[in-house]
C-alpha positions in Angstrom: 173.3 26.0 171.3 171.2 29.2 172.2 168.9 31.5 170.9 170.9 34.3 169.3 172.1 37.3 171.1 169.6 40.4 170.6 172.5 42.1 169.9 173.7 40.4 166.8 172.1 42.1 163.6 169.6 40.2 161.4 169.5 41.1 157.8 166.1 40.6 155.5 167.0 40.5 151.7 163.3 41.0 150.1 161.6 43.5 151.2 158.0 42.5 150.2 154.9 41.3 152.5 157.4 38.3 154.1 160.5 39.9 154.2 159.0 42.9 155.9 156.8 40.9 158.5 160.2 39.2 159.4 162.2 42.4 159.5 159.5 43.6 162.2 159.4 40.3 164.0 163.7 40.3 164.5 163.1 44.0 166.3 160.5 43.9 168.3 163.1 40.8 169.8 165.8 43.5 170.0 167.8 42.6 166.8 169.4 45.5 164.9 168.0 44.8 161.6 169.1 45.3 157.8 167.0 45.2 154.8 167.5 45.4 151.5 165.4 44.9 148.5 166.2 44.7 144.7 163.3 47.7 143.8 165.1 51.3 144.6 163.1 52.4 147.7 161.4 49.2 148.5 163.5 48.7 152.0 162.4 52.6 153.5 159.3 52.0 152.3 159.0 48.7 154.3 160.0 50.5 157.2 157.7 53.2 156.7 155.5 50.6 156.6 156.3 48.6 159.8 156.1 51.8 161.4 152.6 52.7 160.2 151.6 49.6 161.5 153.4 49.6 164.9 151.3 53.2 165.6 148.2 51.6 164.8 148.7 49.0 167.7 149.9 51.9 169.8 146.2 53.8 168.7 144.8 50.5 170.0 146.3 50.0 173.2 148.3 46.8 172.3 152.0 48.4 172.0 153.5 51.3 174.0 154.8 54.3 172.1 158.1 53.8 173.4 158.2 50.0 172.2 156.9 51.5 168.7 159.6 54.1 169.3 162.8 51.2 169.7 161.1 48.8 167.5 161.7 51.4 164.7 164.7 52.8 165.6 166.7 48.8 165.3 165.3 49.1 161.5 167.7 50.5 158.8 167.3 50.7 154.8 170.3 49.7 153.1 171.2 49.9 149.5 172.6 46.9 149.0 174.0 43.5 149.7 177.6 44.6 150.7 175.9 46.4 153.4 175.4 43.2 154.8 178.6 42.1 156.4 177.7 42.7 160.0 175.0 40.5 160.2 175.0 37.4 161.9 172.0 36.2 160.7 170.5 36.6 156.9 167.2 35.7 155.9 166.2 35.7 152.4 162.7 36.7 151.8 162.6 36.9 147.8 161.1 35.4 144.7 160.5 31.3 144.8 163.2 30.8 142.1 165.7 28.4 143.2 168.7 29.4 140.8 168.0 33.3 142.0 168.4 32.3 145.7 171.4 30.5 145.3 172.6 32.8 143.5 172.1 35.4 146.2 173.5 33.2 148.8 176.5 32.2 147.0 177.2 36.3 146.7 176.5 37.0 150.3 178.9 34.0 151.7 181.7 36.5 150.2 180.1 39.4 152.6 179.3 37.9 155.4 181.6 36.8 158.0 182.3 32.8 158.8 180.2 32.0 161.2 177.0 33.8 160.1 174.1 31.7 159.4 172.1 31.6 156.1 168.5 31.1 156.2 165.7 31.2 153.4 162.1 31.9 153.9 161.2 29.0 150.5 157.9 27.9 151.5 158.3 24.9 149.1 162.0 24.6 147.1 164.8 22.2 148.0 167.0 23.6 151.3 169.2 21.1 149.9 169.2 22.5 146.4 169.6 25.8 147.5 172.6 24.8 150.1 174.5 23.5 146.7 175.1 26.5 145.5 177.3 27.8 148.5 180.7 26.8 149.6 179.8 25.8 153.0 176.2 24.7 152.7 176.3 23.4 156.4 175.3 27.3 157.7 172.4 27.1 155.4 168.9 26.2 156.5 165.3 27.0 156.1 163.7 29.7 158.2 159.8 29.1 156.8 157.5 32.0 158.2 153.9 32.1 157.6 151.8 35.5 156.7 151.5 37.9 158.1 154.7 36.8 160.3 154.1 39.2 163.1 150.7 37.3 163.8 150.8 33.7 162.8 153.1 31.9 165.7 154.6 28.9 163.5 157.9 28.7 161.7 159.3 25.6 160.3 163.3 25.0 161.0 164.1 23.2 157.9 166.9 21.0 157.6 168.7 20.4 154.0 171.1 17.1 153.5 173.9 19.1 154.8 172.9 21.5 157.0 174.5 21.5 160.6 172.7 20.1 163.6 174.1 23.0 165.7 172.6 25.6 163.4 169.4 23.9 163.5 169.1 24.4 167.1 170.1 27.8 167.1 167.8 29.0 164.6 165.1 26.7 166.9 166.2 28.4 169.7 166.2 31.7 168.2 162.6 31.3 166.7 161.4 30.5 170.5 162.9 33.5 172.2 161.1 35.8 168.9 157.9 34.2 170.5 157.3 31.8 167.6 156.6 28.3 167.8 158.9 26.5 166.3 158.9 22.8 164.5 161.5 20.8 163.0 161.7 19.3 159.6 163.9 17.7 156.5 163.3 19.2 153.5 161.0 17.2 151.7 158.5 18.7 148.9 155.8 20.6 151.0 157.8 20.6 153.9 155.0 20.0 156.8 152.4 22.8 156.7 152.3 22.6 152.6 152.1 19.1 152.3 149.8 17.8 155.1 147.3 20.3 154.4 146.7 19.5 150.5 143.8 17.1 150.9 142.2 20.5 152.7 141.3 21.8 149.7 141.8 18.5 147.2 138.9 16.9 148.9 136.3 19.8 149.1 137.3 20.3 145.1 136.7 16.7 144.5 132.7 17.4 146.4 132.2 19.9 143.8 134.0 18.0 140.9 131.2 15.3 141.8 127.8 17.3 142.6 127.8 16.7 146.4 127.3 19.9 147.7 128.5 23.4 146.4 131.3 25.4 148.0 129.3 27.4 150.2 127.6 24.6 152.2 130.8 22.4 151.9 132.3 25.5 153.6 129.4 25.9 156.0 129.7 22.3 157.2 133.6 22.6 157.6 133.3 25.7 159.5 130.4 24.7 161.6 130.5 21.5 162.0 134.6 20.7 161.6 135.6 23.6 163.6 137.7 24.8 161.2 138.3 28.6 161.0 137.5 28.9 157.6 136.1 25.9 154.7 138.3 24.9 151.8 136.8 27.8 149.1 136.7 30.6 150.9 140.4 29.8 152.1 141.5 29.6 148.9 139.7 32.4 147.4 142.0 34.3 150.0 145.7 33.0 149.5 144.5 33.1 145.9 144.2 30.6 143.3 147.5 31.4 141.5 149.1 30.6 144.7 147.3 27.6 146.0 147.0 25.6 142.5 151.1 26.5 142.0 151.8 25.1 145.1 150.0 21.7 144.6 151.2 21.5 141.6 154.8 21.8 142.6 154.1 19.3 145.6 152.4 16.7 143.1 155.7 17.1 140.4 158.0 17.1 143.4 156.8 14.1 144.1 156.5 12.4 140.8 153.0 12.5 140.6 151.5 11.0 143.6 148.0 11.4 143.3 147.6 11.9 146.6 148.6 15.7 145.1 147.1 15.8 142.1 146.0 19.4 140.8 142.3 20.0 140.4 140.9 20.4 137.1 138.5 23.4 138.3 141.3 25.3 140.0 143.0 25.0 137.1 140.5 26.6 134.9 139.7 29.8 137.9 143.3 30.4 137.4 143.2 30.2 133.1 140.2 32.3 133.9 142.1 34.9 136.4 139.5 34.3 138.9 142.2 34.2 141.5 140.2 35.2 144.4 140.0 38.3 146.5 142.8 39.9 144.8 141.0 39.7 141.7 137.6 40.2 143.1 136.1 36.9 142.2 136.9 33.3 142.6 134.7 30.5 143.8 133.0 33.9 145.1 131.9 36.7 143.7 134.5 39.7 145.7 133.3 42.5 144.5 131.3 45.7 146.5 128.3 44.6 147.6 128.5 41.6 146.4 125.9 39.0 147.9 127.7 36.5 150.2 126.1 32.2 148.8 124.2 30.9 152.0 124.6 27.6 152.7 121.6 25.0 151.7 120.1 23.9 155.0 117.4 21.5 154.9 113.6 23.0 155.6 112.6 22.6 159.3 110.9 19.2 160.4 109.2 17.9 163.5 111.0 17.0 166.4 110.8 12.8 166.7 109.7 11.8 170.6 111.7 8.9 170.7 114.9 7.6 169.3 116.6 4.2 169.9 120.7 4.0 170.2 122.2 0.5 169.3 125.4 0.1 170.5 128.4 2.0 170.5 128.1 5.5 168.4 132.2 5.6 168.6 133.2 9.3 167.6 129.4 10.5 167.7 128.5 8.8 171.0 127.5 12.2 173.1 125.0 12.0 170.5 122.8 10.4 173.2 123.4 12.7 176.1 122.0 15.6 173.6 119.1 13.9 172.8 118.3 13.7 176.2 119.2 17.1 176.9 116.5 17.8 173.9 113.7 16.2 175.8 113.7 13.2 173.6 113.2 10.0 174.8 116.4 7.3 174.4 116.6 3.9 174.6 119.9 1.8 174.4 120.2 -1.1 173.6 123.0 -3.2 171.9 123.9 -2.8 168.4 126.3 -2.2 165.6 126.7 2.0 166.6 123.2 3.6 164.5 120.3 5.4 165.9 116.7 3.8 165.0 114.0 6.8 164.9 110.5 5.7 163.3 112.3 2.9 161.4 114.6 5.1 159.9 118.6 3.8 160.7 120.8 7.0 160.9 124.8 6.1 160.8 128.3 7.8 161.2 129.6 7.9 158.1 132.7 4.7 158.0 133.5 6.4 154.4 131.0 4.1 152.7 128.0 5.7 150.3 125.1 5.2 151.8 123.7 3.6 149.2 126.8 0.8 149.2 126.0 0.4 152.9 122.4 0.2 153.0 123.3 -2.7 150.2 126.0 -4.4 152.0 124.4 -4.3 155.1 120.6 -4.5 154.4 119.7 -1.2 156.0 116.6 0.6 154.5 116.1 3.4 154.5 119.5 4.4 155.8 120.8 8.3 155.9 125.0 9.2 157.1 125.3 11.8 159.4 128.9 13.3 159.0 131.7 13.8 161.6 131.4 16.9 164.1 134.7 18.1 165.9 132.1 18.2 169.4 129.0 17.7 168.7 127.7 19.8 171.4 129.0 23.0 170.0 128.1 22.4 166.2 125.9 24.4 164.6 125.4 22.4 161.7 125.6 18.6 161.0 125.6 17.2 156.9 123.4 14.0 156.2 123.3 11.8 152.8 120.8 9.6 152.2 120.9 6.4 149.9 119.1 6.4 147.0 115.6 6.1 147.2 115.2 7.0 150.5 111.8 8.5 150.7 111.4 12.3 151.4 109.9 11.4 154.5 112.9 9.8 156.3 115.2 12.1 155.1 113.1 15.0 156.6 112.5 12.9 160.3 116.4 12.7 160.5 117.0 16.4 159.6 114.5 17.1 162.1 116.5 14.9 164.8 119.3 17.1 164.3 117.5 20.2 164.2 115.8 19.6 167.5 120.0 20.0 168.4 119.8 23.1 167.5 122.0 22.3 164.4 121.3 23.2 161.1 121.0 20.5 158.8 122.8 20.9 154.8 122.0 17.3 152.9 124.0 16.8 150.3 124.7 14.0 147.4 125.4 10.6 148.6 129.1 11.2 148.3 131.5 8.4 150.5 132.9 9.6 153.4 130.4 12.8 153.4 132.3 16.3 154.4 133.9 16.3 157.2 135.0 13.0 157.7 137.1 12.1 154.9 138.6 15.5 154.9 139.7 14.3 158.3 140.8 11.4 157.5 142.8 12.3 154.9 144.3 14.9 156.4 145.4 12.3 159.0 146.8 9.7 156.7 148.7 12.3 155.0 150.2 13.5 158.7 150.9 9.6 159.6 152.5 9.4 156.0 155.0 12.3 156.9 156.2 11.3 160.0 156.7 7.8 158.8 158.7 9.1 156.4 160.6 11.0 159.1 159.7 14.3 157.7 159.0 15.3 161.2 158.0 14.5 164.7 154.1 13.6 165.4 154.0 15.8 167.7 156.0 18.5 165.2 153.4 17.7 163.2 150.6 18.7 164.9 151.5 21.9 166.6 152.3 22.8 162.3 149.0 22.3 161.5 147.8 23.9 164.9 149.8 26.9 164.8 150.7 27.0 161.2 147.2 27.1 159.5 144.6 27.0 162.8 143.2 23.4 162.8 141.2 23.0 165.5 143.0 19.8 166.5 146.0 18.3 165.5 145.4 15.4 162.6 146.9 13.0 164.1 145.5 14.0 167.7 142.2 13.8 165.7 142.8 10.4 164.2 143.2 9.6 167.3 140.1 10.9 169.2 138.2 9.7 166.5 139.6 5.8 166.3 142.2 5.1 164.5 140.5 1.8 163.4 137.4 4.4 162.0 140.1 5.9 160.3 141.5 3.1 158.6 138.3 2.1 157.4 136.8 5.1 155.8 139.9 5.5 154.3 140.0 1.9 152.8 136.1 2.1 152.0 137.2 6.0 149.8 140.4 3.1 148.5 137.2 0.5 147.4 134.6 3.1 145.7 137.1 5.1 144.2 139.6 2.2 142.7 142.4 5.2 142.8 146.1 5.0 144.8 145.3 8.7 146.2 143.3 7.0 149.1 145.9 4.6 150.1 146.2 4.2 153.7 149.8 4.8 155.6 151.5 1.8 156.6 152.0 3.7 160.0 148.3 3.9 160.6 147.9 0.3 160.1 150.7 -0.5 162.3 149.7 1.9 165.1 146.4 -0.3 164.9 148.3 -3.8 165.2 150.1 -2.8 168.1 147.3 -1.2 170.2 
């Protein structure tokens, strides 16, 4: 089927940050456009509000007047949900309560006429839970924007058990020609954006949880060395605390407590705290005006080594040897197990591994882990671990190897898998897990976590650059150290690796 006709009204029901963001996207398309909202004056005050903000982009060059102008003039107010019946498309945009929705959608299937479509906005409840309170739960799907709507590009078509394929498509369809870019999935706890992106945070609360690093340099290395937009704390300090632990929480009972999902215990206590982040003016950082922002810890400057030896293949890190050249230092290679020798010191990728295990395992001493960069080129900052009782010494000559990169160096405990890496990695195996479990496309996959939440690659697009084989085994070696089910590998991953 295609994209909806601009001429066929949209109603919003929720007039709130959402419900107003998708009330502005539907006109700017060209859709007349109905909202209502439960709180008397909430829907004119959401188009005042979409027209405030449509006159700033016109102030800064990026909308004409007269688009403003039209934009505005498709909005209209309306007092209630019998005012609905023209629309051929309703979007729900209100509180995450299953029994209100389907409640509201079992009262607007008597408004609205037959062939109308019925979507919700749920960012983590049941489609299918929701569809079983209408009549004709086929016409009801999930329509999953992400905030601010007008700005972030992704929105999840969300199937429930019953819905009909030809609604799918048309709500697809209709998503594309709004400029969005849409992905398919069932509705499964999470759906792909909430689920896939839970080790995100779970891992850099697990650092802290454990003394590797503290949130600023674990947020420093993500950022700088991950690519990431912004590092695990700081993300969460902005959707909030409240919001972010309620979510995981809801994923990990949805799922009958995987502990893949499990809830952190110092979330937990921000949020019994009310240190829900920005909105509150302190979370893992201190909001409020004037507040000092945490710097990083960076390891002190050190000399620049002349020579470095590379032995065998570096895998994910091997451009490593290009820089150093680039850097004026001096590289031999020679044929190896993948480390860099620099005045007896062995510097290694991390394969998810402590250092200290390694250097054990494989009689390496003194050994230090680099973690994984996204291109090591452009990073700014690379995060080492040494074993225990590597001396001061080689610990400073392999911060200095990095610094004479031009990257700034944060050392941190000897946790497995550093930073970076297993934050990767999990990411990945929980992307692999989903679309083996036909949640959605690979490929769906990817452009959600690209579009939906700005990863810099694609897990599974990453997994892949990076091995899938390194993968697998940082993922078994977090399995080993840990003894817990939450670092289980996907079956997928180890079949993509049998068949290649």
């Amino acid at each position: 089927m295609a994209a909806l006709d601009p001429s066929v009204t949209v109603a919003v029901v929720g007039a709130g940050a959402m419900g107003q963001g998708i009330a502005q996207v539907a006109a700017q398309a060209g859709h007349p456009v109905l909202l209502v909202d439960s709180r008397p004056g909430g829907a004119q005050a959401a188009v005042e509000s979409i027209a405030r903000a449509l006159t700033a982009l016109v102030e800064k060059g990026k909308r004409t007047a007269a688009e403003r102008d039209a934009t505005v003039d498709r909005l209209r107010a309306v007092d209630g949900l019998s005012d609905l019946a023209p629309a051929g498309l309703v979007v729900e945009a209100i509180v995450e309560d299953p029994d209100v929705k389907r409640r509201l959608f079992a009262e607007l299937e008597g408004i609205v006429g037959p062939d109308a479509i019925l979507a919700t906005n749920t960012s983590s409840l049941s489609v299918t839970a929701i569809g079983a309170g209408v009549r004709r739960p086929e016409r009801l799907a999930g329509l999953h924007f992400f905030n601010p709507a007008p700005l972030m590009a992704l929105v999840e078509i969300v199937s429930g058990l019953a819905t009909d394929p030809a609604v799918l498509d048309t709500l697809f369809d209709t998503a594309k020609a709004w400029g969005k870019s849409p992905v398919r999935c069932r509705s499964t706890p999470g759906f792909i954006v909430n689920r896939v992106a839970r080790p995100f945070y779970a891992e850099g609360l697990r650092l802290v949880q454990e003394q590797a690093a503290d949130p600023a340099t674990i947020d420093a290395v993500v950022r700088e060395a991950g690519g990431f937009r912004m590092g695990p704390f700081e993300l969460m300090d902005l959707i909030g605390h409240d919001v972010n632990f309620a979510v995981t929480r809801s994923v990990h009972a949805a799922y009958f407590g995987d502990p893949r999902f499990q809830p952190s215990l110092i979330q937990q206590e921000l949020v019994e705290a009310g240190r829900l982040g920005r909105k509150t003016g302190r979370g893992f950082y201190d909001h409020s005006p004037g507040a000092a922002k945490p710097m990083p810890r960076s390891a002190e400057p050190a000399a620049k080594p002349e020579r470095v030896t590379v032995q065998g293949d570096l895998g994910p890190a091997a451009s490593l040897a290009g820089l150093l050249r680039e850097a004026g230092i001096a590289v031999e290679e020679t044929a190896g197990s993948g480390v860099l020798l620099v005045d007896g010191i062995t510097l290694a990728l991390t394969d998810g591994r402590t250092a200290t295990a390694r250097a054990a395992e494989d009689g390496i001493a003194p050994l230090v882990l680099f973690d994984l960069a996204l291109d090591y080129a452009k990073a700014t900052r690379v995060a080492l671990a040494p074993a225990d009782g590597t001396p001061a010494e080689a610990l400073a000559v392999s911060a200095g190897l990095f610094q004479a990169l031009g990257k700034a160096v944060s050392v941190i405990d000897d946790a497995p898998g550093l930073v970076v890496m297993r934050t990767v990695a999990m990411l990945a195996n929980e992307a692999a897990d989903a679309a083996m479990q036909g949640v959605a496309s690979a490929a769906d996959i990817d452009i959600a976590m690209t579009k939906g939440v700005n990863y810099p690659l694609g897990p599974l697009a990453w997994a892949e650059r990076i091995g899938l084989s390194h993968v697998l085994g940082v993922l078994d070696a977090l399995a080993r150290t840990y003894g817990e089910d939450r670092y289980r590998a996907s079956a997928l991953l180890r079949r993509r690796i049998s068949a290649s």
